[in-house]
C-alpha positions, -999 to +999 in steps of 0.1 A: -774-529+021-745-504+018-740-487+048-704-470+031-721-438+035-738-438+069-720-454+096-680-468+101-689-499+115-691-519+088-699-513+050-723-536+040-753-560+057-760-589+037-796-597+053-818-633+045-842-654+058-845-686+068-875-710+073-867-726+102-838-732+131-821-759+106-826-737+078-807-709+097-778-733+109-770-748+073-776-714+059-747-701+084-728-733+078-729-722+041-718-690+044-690-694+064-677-722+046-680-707+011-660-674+028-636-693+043-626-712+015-628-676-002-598-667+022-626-648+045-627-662+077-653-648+101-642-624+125-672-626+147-703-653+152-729-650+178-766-660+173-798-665+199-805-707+211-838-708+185-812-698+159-841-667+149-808-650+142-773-655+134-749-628+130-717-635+112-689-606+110-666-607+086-653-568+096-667-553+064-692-572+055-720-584+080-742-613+074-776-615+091-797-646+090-827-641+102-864-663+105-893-640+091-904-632+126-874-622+142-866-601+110-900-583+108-895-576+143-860-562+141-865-546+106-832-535+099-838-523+067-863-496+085-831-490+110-812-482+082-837-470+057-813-444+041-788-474+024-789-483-009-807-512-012-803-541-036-827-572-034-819-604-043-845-633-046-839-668-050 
């Protein structure tokens, strides 16, 4: 999602989701390691015990890994339904 255009707090969220706890870990574990060996360390990591959600900030970019539930529930691309959206399947 590009968010250059509606908010300074970050420009883009990079949203996915996982099928599982362990799926969310390795898929943080993946990300952080392929940015940090990028020269992108993350800035910021926080995520809930059931790992439904994992936030990783790298200052511009913000990575949201979510379960299905947790992300139909928080539905941030409602929240920010006027970014440009580009989809990405596997």
């Amino acid at each position: 999602m590009d968010l250059r255009e509606l908010t300074d707090i970050t420009d883009y969220f990079v949203i996915c989701t996982a099928e599982s706890g362990p799926h969310t870990e390795a898929l943080c574990d993946a990300v952080i390691e392929g940015m940090e060996k990028a020269g992108y360390p993350p800035w910021h990591v926080e995520g809930d015990a059931d790992r439904s959600w994992v936030l990783i900030d790298f200052v511009d970019v913000v990575v949201h890994i979510f379960q299905q539930d947790t992300r139909q529930f928080y539905a941030l691309e409602r929240l920010w339904g006027d970014a440009q959206i580009e989809e990405i399947s596997p």
